[in-house]
N, C-alpha and C positions, 0 to 999 in steps of 0.2 A: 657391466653396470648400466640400468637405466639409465637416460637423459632426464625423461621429464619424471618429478615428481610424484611419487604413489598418492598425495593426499587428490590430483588430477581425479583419477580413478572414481572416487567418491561425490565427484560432482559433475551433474548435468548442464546443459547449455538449458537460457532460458530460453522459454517454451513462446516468451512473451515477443525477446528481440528476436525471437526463428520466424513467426509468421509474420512479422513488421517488413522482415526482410525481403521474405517472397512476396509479400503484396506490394515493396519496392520494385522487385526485379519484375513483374507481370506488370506493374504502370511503367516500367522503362520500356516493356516491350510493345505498348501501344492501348496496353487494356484499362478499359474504364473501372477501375478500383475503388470503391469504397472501406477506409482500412478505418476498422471499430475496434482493432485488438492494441492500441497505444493508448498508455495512462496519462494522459495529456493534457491539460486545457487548450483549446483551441481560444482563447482569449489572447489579447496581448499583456505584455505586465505594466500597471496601470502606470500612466507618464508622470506622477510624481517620485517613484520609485525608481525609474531611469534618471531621472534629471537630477536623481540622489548623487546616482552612481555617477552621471558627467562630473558633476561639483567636484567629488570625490579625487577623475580624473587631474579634474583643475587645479585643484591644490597639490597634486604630488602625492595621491595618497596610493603608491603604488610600488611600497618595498613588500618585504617580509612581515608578513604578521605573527603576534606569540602564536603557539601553538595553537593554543584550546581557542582566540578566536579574541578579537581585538578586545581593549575592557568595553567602547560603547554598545558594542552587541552585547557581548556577556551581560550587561546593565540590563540593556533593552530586554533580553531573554528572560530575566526577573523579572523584572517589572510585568513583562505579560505572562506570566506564571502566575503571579499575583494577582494581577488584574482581572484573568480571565476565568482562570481555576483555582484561584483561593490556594496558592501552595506559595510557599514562603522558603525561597529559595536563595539563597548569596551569590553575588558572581563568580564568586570562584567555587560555585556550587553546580556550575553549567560550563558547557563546552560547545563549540561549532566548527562542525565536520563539512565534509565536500558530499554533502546530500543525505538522509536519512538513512541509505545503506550504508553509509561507513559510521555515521553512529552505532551502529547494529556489528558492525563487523566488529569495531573497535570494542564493545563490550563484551560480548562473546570470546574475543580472543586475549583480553587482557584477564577472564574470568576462566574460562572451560580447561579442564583437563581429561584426558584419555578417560573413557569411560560414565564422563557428566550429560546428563538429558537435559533435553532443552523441549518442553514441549510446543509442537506446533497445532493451531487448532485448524482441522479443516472443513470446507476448502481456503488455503494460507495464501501469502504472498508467493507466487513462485522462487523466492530468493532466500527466506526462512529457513527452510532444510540444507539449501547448499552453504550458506554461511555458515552454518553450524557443521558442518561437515568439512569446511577448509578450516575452521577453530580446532577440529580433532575431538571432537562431542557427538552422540548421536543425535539422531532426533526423532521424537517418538510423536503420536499424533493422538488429539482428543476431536473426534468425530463429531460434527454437528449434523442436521437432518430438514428439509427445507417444509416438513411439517411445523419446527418450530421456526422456520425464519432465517435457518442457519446460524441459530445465534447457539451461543455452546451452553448445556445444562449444567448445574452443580452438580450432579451425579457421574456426568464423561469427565469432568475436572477430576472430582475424587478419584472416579477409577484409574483414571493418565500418573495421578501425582504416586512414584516409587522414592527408595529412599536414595534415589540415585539422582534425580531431577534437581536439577538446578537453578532452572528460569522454564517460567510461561509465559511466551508471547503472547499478548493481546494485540488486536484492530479493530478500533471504532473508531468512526464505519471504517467497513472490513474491503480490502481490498481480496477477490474478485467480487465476493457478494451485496455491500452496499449495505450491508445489515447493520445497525448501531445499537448498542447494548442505553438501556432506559438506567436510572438511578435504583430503582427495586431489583432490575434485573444483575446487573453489575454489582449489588450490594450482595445476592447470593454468590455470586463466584467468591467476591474477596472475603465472606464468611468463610467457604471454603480455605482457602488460603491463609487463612488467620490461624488455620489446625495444622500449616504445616510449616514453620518457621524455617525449616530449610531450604525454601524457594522464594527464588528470588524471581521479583513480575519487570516485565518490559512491554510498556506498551506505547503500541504506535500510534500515535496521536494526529498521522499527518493530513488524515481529510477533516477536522473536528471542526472548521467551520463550512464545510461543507452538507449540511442537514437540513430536512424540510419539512415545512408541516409547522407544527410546533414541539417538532422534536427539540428535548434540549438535552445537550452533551455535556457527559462527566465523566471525569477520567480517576483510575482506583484510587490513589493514592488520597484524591477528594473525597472521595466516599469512604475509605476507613484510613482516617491518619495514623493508625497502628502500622501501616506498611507502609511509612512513609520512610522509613532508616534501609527499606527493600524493593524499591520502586528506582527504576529507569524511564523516566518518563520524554518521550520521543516525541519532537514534533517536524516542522521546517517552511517554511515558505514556497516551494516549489507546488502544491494546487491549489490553495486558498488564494495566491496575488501570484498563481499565473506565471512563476518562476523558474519552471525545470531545469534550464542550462545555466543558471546563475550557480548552482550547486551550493546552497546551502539548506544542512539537515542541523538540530542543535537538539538537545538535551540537557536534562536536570535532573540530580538527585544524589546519595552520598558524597562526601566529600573524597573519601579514600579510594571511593569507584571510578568516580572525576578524575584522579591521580592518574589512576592507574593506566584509563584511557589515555590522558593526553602521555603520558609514557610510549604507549604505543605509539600512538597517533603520528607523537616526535620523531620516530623510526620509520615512516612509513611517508607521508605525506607534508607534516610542517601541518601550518598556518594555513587557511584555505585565502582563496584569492581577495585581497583585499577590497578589490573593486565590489565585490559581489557585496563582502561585509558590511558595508556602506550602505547598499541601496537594501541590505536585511536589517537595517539599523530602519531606515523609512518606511519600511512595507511595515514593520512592527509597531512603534511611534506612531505613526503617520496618520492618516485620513481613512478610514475603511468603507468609504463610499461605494468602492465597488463589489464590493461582498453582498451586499442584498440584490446589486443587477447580474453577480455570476450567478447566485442562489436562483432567483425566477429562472432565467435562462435556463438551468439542468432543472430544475422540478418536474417547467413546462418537457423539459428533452425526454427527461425520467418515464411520466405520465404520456406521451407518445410511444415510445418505444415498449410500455410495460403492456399497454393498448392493443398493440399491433401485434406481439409476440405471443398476446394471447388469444389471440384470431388466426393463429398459426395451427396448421392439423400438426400433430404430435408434440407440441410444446407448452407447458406451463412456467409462466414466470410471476415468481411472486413482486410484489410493489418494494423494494429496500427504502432504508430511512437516509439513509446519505451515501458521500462517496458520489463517483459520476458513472458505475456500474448496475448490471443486471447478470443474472445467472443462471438462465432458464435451465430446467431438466427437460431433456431430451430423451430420457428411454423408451419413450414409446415410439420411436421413430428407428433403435437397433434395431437389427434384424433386416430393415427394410432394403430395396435394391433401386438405384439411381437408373435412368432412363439407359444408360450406358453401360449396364449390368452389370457395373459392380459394385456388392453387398459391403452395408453399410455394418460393420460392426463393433467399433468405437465412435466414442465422443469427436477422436481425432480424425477418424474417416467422413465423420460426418462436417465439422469442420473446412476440412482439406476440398469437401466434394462442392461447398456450399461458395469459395474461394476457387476452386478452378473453373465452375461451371456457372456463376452467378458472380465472381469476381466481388464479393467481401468477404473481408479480413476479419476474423474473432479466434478466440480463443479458447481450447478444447480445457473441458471441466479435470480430465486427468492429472494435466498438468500442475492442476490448482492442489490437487490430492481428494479430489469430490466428483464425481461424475457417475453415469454417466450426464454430462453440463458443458453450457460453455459459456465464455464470460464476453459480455459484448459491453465497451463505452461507448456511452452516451457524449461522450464531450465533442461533438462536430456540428455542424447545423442542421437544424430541421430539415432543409429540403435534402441531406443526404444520407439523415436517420429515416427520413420518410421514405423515402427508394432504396435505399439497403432492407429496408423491414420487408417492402414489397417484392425484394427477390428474393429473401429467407421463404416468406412465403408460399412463391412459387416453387422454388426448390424443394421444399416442402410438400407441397400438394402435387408432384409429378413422379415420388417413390410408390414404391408398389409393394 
């Protein structure tokens, strides 16, 4: 009898903590690394929001929390539902998880049975497919194309939706591409979906105020309240106020769905850490002062990096609408041979080559399910986006 687990089998390591790792292990050994493949803000989380969480420590506020997530978050989580997206949600209509992927897990796996599709649209989150595949669901893919932007067409929806689909994940902005769906344009998806009552939509809402220009973000269930009784609508505070390790992801939407999850959730993890719930109670509430100095900050990173990439011999990179990513297409660079003679023939080779030989970290487009690409953040500082660009560059202009 096996030890581990068959559902193991069906799931990949991600692609994103694999080259995080080795761009660790080559700056442990002495090398000047620039690492662009972590979804990070390089900001700190702004000091009202810590000084939440002291307060929080100071009063004792450090037992067990209910499950789905103390009531003044749950509160707070409405309220900015309401406030921000016009959705009109009850507290006990929302739940808060240990980060956005366990919202995602959590619903998928209180949902999916042997057999259920889940579409992913690519290129996805690298972690889309494998949650769905430790839930025991397949998951099927609706292809985008970076002549439109990589934003997905009503026609790749229709064709993806079987009578077997379940859920389509959305991302706006889309992590790796940066791409954010407009009100006209999001309005034809959820047409789409309005013809198929039997899917249910999840969308990821975690970079939404992350957008620039005068783009402005809307999320489905905004856009047609007819899917509002079939909406998972995802957010969290980890890149808008700068919070990754505080680990809070929250969601809103059916009441029965809500159940369900915190059922799981009850089995699996509890209450997320209260300390964190606190200082997610202020970052929400709070002052948002610093959201128009993160916003300039990535614009100006964006509008560099988009610059330089495209000064690059075999690369184009289109301009994304939010998110702190770019996704250049690289095919015109297969094929080609590294000074060291060996033939570049994936996105990942090329990656790996650009990383051993020029020592920055990105992210190979395969991975993402779109290539051949690769996903560079932007969230570091100029003088290290500006010298990372300039060895893509080089590495670049020295194949043959």
């Amino acid at each position: 009898m096996a030890f581990l687990a068959e559902a193991l089998k069906r799931v990949k390591p991600s692609a994103t903590i694999t080259i995080t790792q080795k761009a660790r292990d080559l700056k442990a050994q002495g090398k000047d690394v620039i690492s662009l493949s972590v979804g990070e803000p390089d900001f700190d989380t702004p000091d009202h929001i810590k000084e939440a969480a002291i307060a929080a420590i100071r009063r004792g506020e450090t037992k067990y929390t209910p499950v789905s997530g103390i009531p003044q978050l749950r509160e707070a989580v409405a309220r900015k539902f309401k406030r921000e997206n016009g959705l009109d949600y009850k507290p006990n209509q929302t739940i808060v998880s240990t980060g956005g992927k366990h919202v995602i897990y959590n619903a998928l796996l209180a949902t999916l049975n042997p057999g259920d599709e889940v579409i992913c649209v690519s290129p996805y989150w690298v972690t889309y497919p494998e949650i769905v595949a430790l839930c025991g669901g397949t998951a099927t893919f609706a292809q985008t194309y970076i002549k439109d932007d990589f934003k997905l067409q009503p026609e790749a929806l229709e064709k993806a939706i079987t009578p077997k689909t379940k859920w389509v994940i959305l991302n706006s902005p889309s992590n790796p591409s940066g791409a954010a769906y407009t009100h006209d344009e999001l309005k034809k998806l959820t047409d789409v979906l309005m013809r198929h009552p039997h899917v249910w939509i999840l969308t990821d809402d975690m970079y939404e105020h992350l957008v620039y220009g005068d783009f402005k973000f809307v999320t489905p269930a905004q856009i047609e309240p007819a899917l509002y009784e079939r909406t998972l609508t995802m957010n969290g505070v980890s890149k808008s106020y700068a919070m990754t390790g505080w680990r809070i992801g929250y969601a809103a939407g059916p009441k029965h769905l809500i159940d369900a999850m915190d059922m799981v959730q009850g089995q699996q993890t509890s209450g997320t850490s209260a300390i964190s719930q606190w200082a997610a109670v202020e970052a929400l509430d709070g002052p948002q002062d610093h959201l128009p100095v993160f916003k300039k900050a990535f614009e100006r990173r964006r509008d560099l990096v988009v610059s330089m990439l495209n000064q690059t011999r075999g690369l184009v990179c289109p301009k994304p609408e939010g998110a702190f990513y770019v996704y250049p297409d690289c095919s015109a660079l297969i094929g080609k041979t590294m000074p060291n003679g060996k033939k570049i023939e994936t996105d990942e080779d090329l990656v790996m080559g650009i990383l051993e030989t020029e020592a920055v970290a990105a992210v190979h487009g395969s991975s993402f399910g779109l290539g051949p690409n690769f996903r560079i953040s932007y969230a570091t500082s100029d003088e290290k986006l500006e010298e990372a660009c300039r060895r893509i560059q080089r590495f670049c202009a020295e194949l043959r």
